[in-house]
VEXKOLTI-610914 format. One record per residue: x, y, z of N, C-alpha, C, CB in turn; residue in one letter; residue number from 1. Coordinates in nm, 3 decimals, padded with zeros to 5 digits. Glycine has a CB too. Example, Ala and Ser with C-alpha at 12.3 -4.5 7.8 and 13.67 -1.06 7.14 Angstrom:
REM VEXKOLTI-610914
(rec (01.319; -00.569; 00.780); (01.230; -00.450; 00.780); (01.320; -00.330; 00.780); (01.131; -00.447; 00.905); "A"; 1)
(rec (01.285; -00.225; 00.708); (01.367; -00.106; 00.714); (01.290; 00.003; 00.787); (01.408; -00.060; 00.572); "S"; 2)
REM end
This chain:
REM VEXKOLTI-610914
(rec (-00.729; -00.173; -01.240); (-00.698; -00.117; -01.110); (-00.545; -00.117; -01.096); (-00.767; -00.199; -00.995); "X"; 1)
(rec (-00.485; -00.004; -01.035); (-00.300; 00.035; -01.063); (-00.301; -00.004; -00.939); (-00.216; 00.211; -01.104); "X"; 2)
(rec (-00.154; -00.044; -00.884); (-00.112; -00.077; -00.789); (-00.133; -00.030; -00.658); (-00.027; -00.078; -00.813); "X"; 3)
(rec (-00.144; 00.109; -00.668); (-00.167; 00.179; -00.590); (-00.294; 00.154; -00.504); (-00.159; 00.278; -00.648); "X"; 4)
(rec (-00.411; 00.138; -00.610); (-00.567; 00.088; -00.546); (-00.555; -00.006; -00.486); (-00.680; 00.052; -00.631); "X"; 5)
(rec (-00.541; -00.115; -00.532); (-00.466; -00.247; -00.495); (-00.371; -00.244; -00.314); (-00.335; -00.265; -00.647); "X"; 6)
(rec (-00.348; -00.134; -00.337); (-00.258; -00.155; -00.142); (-00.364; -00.079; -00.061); (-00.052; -00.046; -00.103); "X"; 7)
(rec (-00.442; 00.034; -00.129); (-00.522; 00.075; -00.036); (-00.624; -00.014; -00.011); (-00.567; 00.191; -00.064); "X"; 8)
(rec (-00.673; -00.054; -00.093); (-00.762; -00.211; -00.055); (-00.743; -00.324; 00.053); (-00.750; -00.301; -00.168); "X"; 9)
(rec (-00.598; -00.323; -00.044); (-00.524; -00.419; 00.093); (-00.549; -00.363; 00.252); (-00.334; -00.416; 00.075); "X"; 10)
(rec (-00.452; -00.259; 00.269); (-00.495; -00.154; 00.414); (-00.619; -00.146; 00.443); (-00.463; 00.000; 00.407); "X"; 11)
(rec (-00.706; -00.102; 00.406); (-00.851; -00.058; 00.411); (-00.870; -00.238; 00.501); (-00.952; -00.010; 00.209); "X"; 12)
(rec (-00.843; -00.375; 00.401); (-00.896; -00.449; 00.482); (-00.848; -00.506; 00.592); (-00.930; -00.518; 00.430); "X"; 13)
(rec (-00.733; -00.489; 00.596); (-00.653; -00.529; 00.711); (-00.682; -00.456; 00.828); (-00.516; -00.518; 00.685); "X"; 14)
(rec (-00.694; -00.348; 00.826); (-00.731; -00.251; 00.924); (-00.900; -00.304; 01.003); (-00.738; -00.088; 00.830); "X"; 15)
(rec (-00.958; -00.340; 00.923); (-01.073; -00.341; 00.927); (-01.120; -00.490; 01.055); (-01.117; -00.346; 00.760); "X"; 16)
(rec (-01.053; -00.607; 00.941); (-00.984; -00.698; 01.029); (-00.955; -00.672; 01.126); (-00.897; -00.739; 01.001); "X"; 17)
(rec (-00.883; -00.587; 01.184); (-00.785; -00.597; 01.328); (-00.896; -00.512; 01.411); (-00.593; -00.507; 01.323); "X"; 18)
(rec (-00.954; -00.417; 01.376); (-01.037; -00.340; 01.462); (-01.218; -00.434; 01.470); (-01.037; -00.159; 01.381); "X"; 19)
(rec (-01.205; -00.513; 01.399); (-01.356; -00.605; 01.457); (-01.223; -00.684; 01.551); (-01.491; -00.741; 01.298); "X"; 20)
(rec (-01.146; -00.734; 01.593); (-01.094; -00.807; 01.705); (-01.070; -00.750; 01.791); (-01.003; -00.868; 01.694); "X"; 21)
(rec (-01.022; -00.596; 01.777); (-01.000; -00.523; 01.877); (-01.114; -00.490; 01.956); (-00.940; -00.422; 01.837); "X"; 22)
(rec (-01.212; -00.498; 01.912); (-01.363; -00.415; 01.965); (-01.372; -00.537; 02.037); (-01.516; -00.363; 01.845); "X"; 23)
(rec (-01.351; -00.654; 02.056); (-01.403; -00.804; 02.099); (-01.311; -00.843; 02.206); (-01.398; -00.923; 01.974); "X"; 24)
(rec (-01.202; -00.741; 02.274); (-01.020; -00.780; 02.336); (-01.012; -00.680; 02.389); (-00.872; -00.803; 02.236); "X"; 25)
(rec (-01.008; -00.705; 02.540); (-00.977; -00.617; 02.639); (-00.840; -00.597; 02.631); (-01.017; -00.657; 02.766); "X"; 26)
(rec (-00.752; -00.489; 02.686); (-00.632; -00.474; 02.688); (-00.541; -00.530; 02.766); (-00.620; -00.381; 02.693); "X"; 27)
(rec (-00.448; -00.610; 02.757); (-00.386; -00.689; 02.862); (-00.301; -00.637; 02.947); (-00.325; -00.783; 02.819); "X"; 28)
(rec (-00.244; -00.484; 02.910); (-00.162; -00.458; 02.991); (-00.163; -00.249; 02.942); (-00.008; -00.579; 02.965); "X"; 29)
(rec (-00.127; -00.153; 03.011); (-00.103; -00.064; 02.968); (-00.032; 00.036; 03.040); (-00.190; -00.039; 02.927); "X"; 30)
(rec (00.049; 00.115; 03.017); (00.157; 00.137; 03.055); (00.203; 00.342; 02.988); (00.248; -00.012; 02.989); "X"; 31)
(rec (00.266; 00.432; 03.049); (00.267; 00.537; 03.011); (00.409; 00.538; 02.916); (00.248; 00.626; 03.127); "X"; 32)
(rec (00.430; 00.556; 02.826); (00.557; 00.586; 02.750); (00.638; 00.628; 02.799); (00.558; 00.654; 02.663); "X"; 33)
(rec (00.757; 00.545; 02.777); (00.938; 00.622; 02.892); (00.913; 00.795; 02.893); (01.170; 00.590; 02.764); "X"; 34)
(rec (00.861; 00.858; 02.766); (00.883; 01.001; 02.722); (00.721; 01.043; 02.824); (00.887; 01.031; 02.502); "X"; 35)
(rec (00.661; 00.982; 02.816); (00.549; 01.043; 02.952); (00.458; 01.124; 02.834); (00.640; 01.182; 03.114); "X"; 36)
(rec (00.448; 01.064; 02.701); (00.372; 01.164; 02.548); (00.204; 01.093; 02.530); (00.494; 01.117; 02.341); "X"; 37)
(rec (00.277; 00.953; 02.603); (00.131; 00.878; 02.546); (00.114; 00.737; 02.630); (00.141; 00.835; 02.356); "X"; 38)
(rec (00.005; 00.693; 02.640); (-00.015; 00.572; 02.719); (-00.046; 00.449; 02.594); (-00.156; 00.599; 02.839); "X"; 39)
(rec (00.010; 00.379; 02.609); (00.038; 00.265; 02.542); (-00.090; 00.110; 02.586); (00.214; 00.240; 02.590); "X"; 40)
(rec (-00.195; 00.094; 02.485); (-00.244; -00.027; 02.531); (-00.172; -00.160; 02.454); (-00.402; -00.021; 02.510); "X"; 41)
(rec (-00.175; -00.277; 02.520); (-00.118; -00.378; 02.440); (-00.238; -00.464; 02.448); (00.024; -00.442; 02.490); "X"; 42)
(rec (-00.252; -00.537; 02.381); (-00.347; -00.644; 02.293); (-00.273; -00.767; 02.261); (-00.397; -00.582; 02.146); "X"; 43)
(rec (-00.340; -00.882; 02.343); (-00.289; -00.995; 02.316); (-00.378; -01.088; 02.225); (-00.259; -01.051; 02.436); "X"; 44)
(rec (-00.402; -01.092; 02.093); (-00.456; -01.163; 02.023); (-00.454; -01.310; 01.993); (-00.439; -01.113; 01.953); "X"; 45)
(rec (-00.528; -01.366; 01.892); (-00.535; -01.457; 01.850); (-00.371; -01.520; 01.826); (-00.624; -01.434; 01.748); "X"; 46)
(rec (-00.342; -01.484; 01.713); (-00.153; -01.491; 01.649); (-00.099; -01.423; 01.657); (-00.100; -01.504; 01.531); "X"; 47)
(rec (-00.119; -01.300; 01.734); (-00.059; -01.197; 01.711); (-00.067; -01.040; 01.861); (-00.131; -01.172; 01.557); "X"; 48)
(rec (-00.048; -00.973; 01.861); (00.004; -00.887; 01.970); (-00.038; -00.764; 01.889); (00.175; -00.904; 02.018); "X"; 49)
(rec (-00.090; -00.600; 01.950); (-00.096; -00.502; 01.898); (-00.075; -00.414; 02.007); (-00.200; -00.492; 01.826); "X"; 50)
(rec (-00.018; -00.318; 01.961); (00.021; -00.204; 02.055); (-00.014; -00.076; 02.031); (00.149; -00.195; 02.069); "X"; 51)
(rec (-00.161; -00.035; 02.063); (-00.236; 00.123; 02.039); (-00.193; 00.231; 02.134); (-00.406; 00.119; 02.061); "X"; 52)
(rec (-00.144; 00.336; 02.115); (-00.104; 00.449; 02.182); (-00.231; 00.556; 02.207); (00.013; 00.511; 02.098); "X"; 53)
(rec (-00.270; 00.647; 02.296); (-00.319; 00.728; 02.272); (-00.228; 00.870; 02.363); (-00.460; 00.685; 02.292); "X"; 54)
(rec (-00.285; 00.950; 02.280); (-00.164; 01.099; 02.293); (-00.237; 01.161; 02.414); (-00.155; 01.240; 02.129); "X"; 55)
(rec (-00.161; 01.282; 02.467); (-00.258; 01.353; 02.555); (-00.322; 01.424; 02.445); (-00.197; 01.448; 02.678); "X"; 56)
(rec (-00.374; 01.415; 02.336); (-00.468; 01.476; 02.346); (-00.631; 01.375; 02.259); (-00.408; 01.621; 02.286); "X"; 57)
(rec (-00.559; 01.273; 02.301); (-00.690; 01.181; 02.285); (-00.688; 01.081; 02.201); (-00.801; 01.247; 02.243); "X"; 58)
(rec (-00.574; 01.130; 02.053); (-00.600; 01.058; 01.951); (-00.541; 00.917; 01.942); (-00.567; 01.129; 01.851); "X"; 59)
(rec (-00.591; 00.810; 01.942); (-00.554; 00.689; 01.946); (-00.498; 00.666; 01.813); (-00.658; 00.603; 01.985); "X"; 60)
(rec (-00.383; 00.577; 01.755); (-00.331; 00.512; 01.684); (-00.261; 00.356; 01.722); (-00.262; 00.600; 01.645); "X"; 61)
(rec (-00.234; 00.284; 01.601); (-00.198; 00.155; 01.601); (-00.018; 00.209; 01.553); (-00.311; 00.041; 01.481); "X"; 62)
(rec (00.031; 00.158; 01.748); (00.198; 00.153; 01.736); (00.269; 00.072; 01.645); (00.257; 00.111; 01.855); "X"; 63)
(rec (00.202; -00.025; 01.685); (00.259; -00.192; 01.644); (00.172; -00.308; 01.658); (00.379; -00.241; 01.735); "X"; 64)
(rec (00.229; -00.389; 01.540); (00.136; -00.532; 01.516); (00.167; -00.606; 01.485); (00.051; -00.552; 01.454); "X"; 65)
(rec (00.220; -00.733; 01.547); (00.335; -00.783; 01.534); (00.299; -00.930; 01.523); (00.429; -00.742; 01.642); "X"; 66)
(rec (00.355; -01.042; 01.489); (00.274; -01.188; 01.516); (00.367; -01.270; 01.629); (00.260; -01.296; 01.352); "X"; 67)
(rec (00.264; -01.372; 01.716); (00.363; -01.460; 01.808); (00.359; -01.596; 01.742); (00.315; -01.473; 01.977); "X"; 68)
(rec (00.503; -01.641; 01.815); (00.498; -01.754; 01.749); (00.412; -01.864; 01.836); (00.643; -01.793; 01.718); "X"; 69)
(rec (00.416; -01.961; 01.775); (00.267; -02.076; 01.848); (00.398; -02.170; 01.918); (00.118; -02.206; 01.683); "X"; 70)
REM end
């Protein structure tokens, strides 16, 4: 397996990870973008913080994912 497989694996599980916590975590706070493009949910996790956007036209993505310190 080349390196390459190897990071998509990686991604594939990390992703996977974060969205069974996300499905389980209401949003703690959410807020419209300075630019007025997209509404911003934030996620206060376990170790860590995530910040999902969705666009006007629906499509949700992961802004940011960041860790807190304890």
């Amino acid at each position: 397996m080349n390196t390459s497989s190897h990071g998509r694996i990686a991604a594939n599980d990390y992703l996977t990870a974060l969205q069974s916590v996300l499905i389980n975590t209401l949003a703690s706070d959410s807020y419209v973008c300075q630019a007025g493009e997209c509404r911003h949910y934030l996620f206060n996790l376990h170790h860590s913080e995530a910040l999902l956007n969705v666009d006007s036209q629906g499509c949700l993505s992961l802004f940011n994912h960041w860790p807190v310190a304890d």
